[in-house]
BABAKOL-134231 format. One record per atom (N, C-alpha, C): y, x, z; residue in three letters; residue number from 1. Coordinates in nm, 4 decimals. Atoms other than C-alpha are relative to their C-alpha. Example, Ala and Ser with C-alpha at 12.3 -4.5 7.8 and 13.67 -1.06 7.14 Angstrom:
// residues 2
v / u / w / res / n
-0.1190 / 0.0890 / 0.0000 / Ala / 1
-0.4500 / 1.2300 / 0.7800 / Ala / 1
0.1200 / 0.0900 / 0.0000 / Ala / 1
-0.1190 / -0.0820 / -0.0060 / Ser / 2
-0.1060 / 1.3670 / 0.7140 / Ser / 2
0.1090 / -0.0770 / 0.0730 / Ser / 2
***
This chain:
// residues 160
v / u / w / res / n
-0.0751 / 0.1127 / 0.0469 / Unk / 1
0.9971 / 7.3040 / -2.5185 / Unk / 1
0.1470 / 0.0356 / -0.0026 / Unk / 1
-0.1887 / -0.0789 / -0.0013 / Unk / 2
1.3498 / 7.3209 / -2.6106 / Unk / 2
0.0669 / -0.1148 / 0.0179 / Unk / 2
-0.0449 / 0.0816 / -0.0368 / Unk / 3
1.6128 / 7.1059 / -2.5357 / Unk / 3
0.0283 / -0.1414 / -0.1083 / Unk / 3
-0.0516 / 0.1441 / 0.1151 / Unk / 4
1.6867 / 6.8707 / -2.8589 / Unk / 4
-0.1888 / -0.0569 / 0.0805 / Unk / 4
0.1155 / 0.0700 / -0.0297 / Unk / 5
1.2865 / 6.7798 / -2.7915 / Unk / 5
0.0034 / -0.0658 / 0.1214 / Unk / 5
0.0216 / 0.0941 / -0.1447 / Unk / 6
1.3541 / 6.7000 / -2.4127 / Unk / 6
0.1013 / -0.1368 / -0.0157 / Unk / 6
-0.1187 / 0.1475 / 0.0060 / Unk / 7
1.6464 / 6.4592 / -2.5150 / Unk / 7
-0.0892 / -0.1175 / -0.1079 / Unk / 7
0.0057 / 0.0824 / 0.1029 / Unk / 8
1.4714 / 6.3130 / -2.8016 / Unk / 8
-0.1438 / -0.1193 / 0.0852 / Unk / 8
0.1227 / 0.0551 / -0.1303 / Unk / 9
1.1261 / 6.2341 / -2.5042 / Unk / 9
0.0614 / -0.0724 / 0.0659 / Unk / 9
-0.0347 / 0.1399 / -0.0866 / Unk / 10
1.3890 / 6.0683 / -2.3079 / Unk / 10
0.0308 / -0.0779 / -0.0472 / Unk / 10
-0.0279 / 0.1249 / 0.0221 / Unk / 11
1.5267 / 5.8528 / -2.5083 / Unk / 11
-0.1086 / -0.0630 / -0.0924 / Unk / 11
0.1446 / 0.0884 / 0.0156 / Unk / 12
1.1355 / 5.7279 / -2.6568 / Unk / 12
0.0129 / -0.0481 / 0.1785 / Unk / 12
0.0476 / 0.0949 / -0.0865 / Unk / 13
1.0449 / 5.6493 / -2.2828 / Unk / 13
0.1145 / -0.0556 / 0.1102 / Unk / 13
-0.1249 / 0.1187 / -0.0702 / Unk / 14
1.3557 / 5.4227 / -2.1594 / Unk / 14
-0.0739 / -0.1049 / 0.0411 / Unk / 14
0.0688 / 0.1279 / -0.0888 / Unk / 15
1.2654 / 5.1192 / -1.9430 / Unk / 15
0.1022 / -0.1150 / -0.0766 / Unk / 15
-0.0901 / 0.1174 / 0.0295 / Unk / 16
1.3993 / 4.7662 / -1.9956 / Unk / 16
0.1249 / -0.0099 / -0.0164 / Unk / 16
-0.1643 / 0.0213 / 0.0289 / Unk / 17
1.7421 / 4.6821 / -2.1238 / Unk / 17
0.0812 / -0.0761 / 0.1493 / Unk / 17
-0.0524 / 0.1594 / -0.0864 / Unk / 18
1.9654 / 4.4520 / -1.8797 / Unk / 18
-0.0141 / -0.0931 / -0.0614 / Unk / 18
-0.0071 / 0.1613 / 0.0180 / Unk / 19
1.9794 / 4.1973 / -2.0819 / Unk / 19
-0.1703 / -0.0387 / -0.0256 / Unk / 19
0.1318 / 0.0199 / -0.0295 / Unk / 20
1.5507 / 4.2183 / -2.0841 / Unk / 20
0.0394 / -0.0512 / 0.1112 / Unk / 20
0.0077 / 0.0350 / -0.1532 / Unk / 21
1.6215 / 4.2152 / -1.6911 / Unk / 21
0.0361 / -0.1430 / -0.0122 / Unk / 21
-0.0710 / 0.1149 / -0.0771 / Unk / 22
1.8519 / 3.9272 / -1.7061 / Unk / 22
-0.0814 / -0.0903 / -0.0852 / Unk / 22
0.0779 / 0.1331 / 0.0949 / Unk / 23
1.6142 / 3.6911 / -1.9884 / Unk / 23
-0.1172 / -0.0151 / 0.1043 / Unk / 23
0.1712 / 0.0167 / -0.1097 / Unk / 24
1.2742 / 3.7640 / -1.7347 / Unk / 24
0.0676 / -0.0693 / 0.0354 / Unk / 24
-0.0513 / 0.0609 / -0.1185 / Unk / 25
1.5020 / 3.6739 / -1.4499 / Unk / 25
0.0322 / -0.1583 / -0.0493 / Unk / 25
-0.0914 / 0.0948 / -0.0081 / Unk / 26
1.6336 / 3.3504 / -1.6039 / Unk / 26
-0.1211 / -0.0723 / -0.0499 / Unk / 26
0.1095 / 0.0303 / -0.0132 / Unk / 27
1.2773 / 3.2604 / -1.7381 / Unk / 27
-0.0631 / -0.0503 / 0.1350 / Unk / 27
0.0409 / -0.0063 / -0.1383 / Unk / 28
1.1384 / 3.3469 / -1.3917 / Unk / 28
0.0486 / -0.1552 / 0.0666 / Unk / 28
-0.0428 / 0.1358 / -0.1120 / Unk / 29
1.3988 / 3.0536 / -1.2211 / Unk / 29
0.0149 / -0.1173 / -0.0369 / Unk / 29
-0.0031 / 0.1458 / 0.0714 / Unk / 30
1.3713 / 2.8136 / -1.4726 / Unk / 30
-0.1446 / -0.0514 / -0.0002 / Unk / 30
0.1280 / 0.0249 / -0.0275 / Unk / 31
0.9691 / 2.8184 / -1.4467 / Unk / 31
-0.0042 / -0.0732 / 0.2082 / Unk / 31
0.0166 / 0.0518 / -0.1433 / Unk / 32
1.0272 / 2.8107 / -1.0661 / Unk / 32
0.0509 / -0.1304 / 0.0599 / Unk / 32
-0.0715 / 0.1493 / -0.0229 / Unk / 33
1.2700 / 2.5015 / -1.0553 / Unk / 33
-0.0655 / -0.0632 / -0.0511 / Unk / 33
0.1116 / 0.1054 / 0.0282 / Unk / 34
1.0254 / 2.2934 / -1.2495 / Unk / 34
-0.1332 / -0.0345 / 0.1239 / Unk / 34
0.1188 / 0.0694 / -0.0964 / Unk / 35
0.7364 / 2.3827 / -1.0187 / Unk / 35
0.0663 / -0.0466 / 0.1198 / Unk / 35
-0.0937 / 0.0778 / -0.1565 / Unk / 36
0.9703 / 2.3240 / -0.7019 / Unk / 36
0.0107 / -0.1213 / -0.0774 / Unk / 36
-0.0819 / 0.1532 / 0.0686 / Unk / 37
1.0683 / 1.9496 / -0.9214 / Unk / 37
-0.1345 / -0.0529 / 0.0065 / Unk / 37
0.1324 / 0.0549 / -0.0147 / Unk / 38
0.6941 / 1.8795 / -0.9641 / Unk / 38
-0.0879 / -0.0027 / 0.1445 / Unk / 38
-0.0012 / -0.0380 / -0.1532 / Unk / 39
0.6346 / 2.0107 / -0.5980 / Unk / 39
0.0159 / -0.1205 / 0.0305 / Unk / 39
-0.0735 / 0.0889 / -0.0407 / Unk / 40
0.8894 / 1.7362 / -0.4806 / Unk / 40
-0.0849 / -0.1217 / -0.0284 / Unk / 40
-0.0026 / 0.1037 / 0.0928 / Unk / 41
0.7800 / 1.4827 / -0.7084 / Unk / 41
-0.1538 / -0.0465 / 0.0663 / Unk / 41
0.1705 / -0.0038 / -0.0134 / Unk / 42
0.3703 / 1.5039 / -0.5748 / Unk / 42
0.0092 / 0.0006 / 0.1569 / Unk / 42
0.0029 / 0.0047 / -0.0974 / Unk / 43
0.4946 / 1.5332 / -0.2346 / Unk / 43
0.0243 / -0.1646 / 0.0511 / Unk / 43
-0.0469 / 0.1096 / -0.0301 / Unk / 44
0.7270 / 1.2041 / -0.2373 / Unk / 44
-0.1117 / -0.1340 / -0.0662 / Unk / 44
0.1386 / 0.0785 / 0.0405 / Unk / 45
0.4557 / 1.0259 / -0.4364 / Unk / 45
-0.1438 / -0.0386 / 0.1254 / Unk / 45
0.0990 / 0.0417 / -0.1479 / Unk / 46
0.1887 / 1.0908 / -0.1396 / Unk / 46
0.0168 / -0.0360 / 0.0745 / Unk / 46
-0.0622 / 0.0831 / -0.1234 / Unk / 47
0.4153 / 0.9901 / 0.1074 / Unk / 47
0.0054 / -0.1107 / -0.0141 / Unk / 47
0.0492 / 0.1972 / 0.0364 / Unk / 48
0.4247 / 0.6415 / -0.0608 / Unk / 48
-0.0896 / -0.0424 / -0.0146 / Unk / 48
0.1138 / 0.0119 / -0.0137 / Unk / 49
0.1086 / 0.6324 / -0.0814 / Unk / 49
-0.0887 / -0.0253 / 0.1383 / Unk / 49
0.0692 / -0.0009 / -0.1309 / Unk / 50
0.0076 / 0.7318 / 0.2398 / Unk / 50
0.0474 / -0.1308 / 0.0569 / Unk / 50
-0.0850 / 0.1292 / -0.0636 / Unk / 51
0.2743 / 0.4185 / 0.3793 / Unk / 51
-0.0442 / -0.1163 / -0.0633 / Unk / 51
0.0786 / 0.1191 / 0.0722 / Unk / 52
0.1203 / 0.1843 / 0.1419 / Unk / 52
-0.1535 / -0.0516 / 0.0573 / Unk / 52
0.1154 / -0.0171 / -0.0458 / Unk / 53
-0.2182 / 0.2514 / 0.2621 / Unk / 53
0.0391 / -0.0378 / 0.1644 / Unk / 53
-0.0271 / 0.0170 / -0.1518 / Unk / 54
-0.0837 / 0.2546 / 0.6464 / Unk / 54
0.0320 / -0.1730 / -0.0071 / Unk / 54
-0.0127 / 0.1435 / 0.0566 / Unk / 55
0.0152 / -0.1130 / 0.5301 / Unk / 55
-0.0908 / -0.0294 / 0.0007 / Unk / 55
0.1067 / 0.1034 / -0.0023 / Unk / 56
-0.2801 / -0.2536 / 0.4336 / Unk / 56
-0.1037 / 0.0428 / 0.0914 / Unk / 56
0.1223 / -0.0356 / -0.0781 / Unk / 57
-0.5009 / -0.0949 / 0.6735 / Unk / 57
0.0760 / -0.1122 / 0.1278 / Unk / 57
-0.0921 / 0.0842 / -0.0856 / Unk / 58
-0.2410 / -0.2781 / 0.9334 / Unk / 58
-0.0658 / -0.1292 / -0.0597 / Unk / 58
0.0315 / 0.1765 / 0.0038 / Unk / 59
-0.2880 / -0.6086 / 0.7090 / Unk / 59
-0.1812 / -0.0503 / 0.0205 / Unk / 59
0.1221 / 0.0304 / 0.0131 / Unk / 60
-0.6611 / -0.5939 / 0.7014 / Unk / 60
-0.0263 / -0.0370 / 0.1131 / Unk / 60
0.0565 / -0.0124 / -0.1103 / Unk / 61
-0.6824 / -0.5664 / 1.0800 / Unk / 61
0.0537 / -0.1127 / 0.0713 / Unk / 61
-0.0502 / 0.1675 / -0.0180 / Unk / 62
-0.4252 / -0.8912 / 1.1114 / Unk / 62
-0.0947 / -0.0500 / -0.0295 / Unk / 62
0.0080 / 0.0733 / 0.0950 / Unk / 63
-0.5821 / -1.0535 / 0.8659 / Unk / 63
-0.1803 / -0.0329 / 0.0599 / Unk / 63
0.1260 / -0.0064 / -0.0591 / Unk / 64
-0.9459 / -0.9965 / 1.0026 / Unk / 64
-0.0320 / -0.0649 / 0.1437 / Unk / 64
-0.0034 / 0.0751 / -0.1273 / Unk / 65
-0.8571 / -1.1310 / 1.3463 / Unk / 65
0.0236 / -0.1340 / -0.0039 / Unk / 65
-0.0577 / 0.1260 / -0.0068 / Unk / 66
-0.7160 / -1.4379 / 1.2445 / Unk / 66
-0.1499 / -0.1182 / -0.0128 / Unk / 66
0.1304 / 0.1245 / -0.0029 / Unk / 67
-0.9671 / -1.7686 / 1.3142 / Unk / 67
-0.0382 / 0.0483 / 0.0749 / Unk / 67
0.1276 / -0.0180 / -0.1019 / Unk / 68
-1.1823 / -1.5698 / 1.5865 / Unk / 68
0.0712 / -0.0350 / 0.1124 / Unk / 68
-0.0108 / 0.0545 / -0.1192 / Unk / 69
-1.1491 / -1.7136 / 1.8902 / Unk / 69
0.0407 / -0.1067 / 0.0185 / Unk / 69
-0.0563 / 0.1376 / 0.0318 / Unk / 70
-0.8972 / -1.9896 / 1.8588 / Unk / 70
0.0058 / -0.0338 / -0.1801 / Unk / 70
-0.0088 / 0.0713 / 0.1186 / Unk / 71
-0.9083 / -2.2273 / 1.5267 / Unk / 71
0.1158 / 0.0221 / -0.0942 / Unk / 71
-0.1342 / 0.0167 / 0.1151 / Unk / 72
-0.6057 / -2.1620 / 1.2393 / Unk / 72
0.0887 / -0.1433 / 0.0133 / Unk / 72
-0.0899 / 0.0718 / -0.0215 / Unk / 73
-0.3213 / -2.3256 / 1.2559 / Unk / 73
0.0639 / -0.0224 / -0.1023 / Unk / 73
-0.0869 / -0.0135 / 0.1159 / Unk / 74
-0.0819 / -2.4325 / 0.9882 / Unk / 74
0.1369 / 0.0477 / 0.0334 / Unk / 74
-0.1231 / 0.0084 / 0.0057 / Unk / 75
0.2328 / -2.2802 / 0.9996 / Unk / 75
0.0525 / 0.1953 / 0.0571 / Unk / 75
-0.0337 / -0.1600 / 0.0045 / Unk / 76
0.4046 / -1.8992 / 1.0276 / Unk / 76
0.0306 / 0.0737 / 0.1538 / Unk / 76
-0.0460 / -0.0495 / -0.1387 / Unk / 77
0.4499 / -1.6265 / 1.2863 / Unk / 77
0.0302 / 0.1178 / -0.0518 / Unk / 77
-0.0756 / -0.1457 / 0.0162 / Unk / 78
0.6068 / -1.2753 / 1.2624 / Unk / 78
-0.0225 / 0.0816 / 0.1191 / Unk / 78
-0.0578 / -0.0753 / -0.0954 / Unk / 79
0.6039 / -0.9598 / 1.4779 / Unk / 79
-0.0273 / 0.1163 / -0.0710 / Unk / 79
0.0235 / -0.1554 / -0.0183 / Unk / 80
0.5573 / -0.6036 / 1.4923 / Unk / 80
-0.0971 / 0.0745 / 0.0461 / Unk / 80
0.0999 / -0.0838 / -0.0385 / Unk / 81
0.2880 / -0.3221 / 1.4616 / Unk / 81
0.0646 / 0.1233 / 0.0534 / Unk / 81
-0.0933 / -0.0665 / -0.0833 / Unk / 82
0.5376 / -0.0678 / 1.5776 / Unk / 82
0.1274 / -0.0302 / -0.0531 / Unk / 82
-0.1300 / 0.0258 / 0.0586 / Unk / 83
0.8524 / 0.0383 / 1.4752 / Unk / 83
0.0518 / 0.0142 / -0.1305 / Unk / 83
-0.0381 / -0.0327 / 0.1482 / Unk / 84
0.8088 / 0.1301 / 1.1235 / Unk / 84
-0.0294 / -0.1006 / -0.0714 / Unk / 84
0.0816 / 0.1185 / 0.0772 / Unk / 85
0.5626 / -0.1723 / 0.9975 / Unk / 85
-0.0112 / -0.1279 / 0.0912 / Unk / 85
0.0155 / 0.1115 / -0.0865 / Unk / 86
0.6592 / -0.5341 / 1.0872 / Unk / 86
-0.1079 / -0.1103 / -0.1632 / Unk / 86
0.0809 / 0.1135 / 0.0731 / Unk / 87
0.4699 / -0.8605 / 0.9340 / Unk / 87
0.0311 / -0.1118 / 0.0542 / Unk / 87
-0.0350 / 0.1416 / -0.0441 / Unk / 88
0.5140 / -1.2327 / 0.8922 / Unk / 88
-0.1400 / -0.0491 / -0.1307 / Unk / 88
0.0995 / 0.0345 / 0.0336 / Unk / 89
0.2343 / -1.4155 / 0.8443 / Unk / 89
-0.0081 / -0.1880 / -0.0154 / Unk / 89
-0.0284 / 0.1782 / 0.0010 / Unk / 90
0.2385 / -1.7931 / 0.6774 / Unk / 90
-0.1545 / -0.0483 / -0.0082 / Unk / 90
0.1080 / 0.0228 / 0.0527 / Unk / 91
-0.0837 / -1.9894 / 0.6811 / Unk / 91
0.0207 / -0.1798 / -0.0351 / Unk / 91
-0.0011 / 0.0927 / 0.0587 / Unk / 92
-0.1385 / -2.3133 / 0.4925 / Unk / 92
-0.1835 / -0.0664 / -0.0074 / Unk / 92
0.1553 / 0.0393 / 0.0602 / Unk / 93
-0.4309 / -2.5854 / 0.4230 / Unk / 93
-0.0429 / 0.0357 / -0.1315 / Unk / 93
-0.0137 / -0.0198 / 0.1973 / Unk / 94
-0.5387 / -2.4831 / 0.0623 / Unk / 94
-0.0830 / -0.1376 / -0.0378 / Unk / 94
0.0952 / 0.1129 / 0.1388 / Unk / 95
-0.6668 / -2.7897 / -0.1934 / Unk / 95
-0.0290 / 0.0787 / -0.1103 / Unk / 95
0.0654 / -0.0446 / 0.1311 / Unk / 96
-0.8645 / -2.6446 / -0.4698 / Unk / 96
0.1234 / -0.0953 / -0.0532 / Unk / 96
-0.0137 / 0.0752 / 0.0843 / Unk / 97
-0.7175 / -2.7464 / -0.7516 / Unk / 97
-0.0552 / -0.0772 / -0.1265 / Unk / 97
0.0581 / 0.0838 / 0.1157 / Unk / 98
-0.8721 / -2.9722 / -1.0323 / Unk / 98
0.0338 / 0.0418 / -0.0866 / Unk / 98
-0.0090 / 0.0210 / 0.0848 / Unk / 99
-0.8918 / -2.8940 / -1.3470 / Unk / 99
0.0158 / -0.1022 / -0.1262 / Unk / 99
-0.0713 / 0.0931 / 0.0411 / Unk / 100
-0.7013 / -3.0878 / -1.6035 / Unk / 100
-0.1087 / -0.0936 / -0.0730 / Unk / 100
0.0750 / 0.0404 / 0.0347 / Unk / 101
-0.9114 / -3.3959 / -1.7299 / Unk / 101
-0.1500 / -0.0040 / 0.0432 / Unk / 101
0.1197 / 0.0387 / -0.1154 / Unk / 102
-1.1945 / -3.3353 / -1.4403 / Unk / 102
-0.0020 / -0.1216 / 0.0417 / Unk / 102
0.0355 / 0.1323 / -0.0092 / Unk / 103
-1.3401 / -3.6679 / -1.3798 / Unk / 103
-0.0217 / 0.0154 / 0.1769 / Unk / 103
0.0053 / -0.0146 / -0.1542 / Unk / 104
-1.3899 / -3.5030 / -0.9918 / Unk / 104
0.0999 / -0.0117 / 0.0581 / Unk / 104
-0.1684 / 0.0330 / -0.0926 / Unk / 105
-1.1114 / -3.6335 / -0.7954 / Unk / 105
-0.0051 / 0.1179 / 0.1277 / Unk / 105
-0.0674 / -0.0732 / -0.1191 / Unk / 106
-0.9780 / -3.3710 / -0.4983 / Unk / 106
-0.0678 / -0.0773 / 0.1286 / Unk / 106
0.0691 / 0.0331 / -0.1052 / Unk / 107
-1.2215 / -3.4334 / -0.2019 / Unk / 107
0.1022 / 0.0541 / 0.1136 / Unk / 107
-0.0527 / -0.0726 / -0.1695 / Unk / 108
-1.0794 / -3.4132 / 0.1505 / Unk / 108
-0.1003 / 0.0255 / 0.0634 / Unk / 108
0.0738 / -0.0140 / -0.0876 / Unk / 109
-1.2404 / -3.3017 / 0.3939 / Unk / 109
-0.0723 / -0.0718 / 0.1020 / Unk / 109
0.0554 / 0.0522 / -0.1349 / Unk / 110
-1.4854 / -3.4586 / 0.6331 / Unk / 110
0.0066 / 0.0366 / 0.0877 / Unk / 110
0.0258 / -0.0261 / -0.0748 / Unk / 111
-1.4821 / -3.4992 / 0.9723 / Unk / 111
-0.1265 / 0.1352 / -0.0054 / Unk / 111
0.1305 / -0.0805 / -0.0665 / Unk / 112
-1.6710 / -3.1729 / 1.1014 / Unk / 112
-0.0611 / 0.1056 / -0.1146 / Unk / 112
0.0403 / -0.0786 / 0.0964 / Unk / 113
-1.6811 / -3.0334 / 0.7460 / Unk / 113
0.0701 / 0.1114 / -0.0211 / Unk / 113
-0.0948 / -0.1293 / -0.0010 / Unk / 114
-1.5443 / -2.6588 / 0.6631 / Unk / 114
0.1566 / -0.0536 / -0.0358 / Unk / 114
-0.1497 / 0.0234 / 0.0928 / Unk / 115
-1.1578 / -2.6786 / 0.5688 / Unk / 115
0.0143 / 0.1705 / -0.0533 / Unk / 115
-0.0258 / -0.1152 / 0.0013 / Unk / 116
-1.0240 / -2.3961 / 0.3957 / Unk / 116
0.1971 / 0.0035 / 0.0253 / Unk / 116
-0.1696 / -0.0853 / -0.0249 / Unk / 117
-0.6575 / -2.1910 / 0.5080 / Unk / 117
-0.0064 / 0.1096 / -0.0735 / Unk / 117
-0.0773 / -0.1512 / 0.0474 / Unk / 118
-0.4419 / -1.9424 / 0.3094 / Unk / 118
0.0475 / 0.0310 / 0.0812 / Unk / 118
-0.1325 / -0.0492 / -0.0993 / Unk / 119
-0.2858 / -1.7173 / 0.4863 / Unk / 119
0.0536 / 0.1078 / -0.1058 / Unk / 119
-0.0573 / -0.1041 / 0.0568 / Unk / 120
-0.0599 / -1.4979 / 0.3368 / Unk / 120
0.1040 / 0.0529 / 0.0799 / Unk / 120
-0.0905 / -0.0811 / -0.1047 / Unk / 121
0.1030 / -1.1959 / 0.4899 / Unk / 121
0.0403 / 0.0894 / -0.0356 / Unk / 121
-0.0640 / -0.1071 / 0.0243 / Unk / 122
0.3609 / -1.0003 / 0.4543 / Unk / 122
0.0530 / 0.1199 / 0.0311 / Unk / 122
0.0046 / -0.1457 / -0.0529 / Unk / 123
0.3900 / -0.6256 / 0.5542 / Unk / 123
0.1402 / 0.0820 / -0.0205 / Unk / 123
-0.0987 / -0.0894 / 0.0785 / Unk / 124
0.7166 / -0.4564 / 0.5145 / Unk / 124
0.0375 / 0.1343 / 0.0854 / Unk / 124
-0.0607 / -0.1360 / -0.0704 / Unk / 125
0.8350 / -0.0933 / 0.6083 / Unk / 125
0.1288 / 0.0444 / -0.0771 / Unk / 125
-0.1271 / -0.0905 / 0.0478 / Unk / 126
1.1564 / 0.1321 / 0.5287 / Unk / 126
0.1143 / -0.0198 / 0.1390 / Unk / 126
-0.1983 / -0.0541 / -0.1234 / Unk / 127
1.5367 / 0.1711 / 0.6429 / Unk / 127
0.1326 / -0.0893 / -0.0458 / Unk / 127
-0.1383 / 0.1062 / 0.0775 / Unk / 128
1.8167 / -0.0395 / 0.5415 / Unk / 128
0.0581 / 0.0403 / -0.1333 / Unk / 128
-0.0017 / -0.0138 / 0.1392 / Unk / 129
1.8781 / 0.1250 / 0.2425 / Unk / 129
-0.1036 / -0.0303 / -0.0995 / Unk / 129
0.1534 / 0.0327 / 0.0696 / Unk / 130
1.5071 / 0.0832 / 0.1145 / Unk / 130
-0.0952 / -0.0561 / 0.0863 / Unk / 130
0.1400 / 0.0699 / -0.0503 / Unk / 131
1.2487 / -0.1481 / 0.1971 / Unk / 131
-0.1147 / -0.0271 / -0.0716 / Unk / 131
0.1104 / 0.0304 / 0.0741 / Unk / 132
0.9082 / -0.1871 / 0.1109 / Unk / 132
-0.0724 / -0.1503 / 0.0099 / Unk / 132
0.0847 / 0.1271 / -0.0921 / Unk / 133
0.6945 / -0.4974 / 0.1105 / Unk / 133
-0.1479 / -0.0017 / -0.0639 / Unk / 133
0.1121 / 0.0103 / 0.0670 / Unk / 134
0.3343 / -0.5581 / 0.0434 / Unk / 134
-0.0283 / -0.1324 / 0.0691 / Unk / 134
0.0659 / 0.1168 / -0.0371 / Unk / 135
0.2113 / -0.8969 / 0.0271 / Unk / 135
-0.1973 / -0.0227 / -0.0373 / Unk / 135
0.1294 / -0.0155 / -0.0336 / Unk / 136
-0.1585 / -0.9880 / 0.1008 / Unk / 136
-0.0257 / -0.1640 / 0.0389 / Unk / 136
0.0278 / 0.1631 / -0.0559 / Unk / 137
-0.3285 / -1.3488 / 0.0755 / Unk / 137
-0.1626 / -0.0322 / -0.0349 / Unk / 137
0.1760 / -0.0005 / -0.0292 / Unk / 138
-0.6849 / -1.4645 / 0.1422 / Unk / 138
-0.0387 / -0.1249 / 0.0344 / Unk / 138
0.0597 / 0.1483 / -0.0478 / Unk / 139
-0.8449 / -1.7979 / 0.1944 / Unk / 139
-0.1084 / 0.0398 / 0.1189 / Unk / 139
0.0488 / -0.0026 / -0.1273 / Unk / 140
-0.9962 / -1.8575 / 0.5305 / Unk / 140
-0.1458 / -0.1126 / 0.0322 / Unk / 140
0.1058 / 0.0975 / -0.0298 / Unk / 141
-1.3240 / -2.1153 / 0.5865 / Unk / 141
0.0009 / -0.0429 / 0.1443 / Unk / 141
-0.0101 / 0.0306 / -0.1877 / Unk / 142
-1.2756 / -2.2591 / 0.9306 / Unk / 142
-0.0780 / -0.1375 / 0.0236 / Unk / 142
0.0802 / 0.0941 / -0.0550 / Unk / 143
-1.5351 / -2.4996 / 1.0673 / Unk / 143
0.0450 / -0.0721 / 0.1373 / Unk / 143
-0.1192 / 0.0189 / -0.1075 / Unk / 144
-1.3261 / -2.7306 / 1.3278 / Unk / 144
-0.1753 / -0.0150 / 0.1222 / Unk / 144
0.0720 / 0.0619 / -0.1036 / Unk / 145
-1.5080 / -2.7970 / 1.6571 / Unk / 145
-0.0756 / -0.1175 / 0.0219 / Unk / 145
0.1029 / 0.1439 / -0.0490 / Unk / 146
-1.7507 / -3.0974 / 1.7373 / Unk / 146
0.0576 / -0.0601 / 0.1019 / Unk / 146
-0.0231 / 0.0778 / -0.1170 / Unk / 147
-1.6823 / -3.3381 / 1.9759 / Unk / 147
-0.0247 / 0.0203 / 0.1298 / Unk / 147
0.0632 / -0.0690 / -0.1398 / Unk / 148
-1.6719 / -3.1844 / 2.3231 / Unk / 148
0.0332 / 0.1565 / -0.0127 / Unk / 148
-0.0042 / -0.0985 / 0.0023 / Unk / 149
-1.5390 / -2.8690 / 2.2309 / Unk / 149
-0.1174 / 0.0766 / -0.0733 / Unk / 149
0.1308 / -0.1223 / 0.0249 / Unk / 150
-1.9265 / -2.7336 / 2.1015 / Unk / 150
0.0001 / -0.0023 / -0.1379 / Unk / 150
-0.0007 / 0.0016 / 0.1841 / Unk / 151
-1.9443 / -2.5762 / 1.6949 / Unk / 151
-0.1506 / -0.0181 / -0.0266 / Unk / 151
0.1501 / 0.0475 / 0.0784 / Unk / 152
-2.1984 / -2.6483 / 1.4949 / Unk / 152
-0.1091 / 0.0946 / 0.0118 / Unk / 152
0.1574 / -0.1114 / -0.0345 / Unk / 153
-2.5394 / -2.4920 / 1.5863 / Unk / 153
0.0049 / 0.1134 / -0.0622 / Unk / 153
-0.0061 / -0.1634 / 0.0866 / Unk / 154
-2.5640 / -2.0734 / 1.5134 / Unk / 154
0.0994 / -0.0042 / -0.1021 / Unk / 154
-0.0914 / -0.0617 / 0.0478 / Unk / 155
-2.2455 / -2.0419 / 1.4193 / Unk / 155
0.1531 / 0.0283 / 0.0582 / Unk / 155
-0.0999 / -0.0672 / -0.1056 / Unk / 156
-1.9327 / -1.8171 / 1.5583 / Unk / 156
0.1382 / -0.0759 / 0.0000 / Unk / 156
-0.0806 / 0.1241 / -0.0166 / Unk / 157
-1.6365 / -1.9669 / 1.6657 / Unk / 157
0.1165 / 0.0322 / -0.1523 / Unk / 157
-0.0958 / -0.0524 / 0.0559 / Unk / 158
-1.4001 / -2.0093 / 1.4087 / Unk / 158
-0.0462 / -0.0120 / -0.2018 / Unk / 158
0.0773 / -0.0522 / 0.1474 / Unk / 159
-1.6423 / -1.9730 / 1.0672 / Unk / 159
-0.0273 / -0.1139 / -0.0407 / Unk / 159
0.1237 / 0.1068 / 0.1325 / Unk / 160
-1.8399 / -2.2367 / 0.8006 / Unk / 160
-0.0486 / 0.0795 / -0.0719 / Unk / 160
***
């Protein structure tokens, strides 16, 4: 081999330019900042999720206690499941309502007959800059007591 041939071999097998280097490279961190942005984006999403869910699993377990043991009450109470998730909880008598031109007038309730209660409750979490709230409402069937304290035959305290 002679020398024009060895010069003419090196310059066929040359590697990448810089400015190849620097287009990969700028490809490369512009692919990577998206997935880091979608990253973020799927992380902060589950986290609200997960806190949403930590919420209603909280309200279900209020909300499920209320009537057993002692009878519903009308009227609100508030506290705290720790320090992240508090709740205030209103409950009310509910009246069906009538439909317009129903010839059935709005029955009250009898002595000794079911009543029904709303309760509705409200769940909130965050920080003083952001708060969350989830509200949650449910009608209740409450069968009052008999005369003498005793409920109505085979059935738990609290139910109709």
């Amino acid at each position: 081999m002679n020398a024009e041939s060895c010069n003419a071999m090196l310059r066929r097998q040359g590697g990448f330019t810089l400015v190849e280097l620097i287009a990969a490279f700028v490809i490369f961190a512009l692919g990577f900042g998206i997935l880091l942005e979608v990253l973020g984006d799927a992380i902060h999403t589950t986290r609200q999720a997960q806190q949403a869910t930590q919420a209603a699993l909280y309200a279900q377990s209020l909300l499920d206690a209320q009537g057993i043991g002692e009878p519903l009450r009308e009227g609100g109470s508030s506290g705290d499941f720790d320090d992240t998730y508090h709740w205030q909880l209103n409950v009310v008598r509910y009246q069906p309502q009538i439909a317009a031109g129903s010839t059935m007038a709005p029955a009250l309730a009898a002595p000794g007959q079911a009543e029904l209660f709303q309760l509705e409750l409200v769940v909130s979490w965050g920080n003083q800059y952001l708060q969350h709230h989830a509200r949650f409402v449910t009608l209740r069937s409450m069968t009052p007591p008999k005369a003498g304290g005793q409920l109505p035959s085979g059935q738990p305290p609290g139910f109709g």
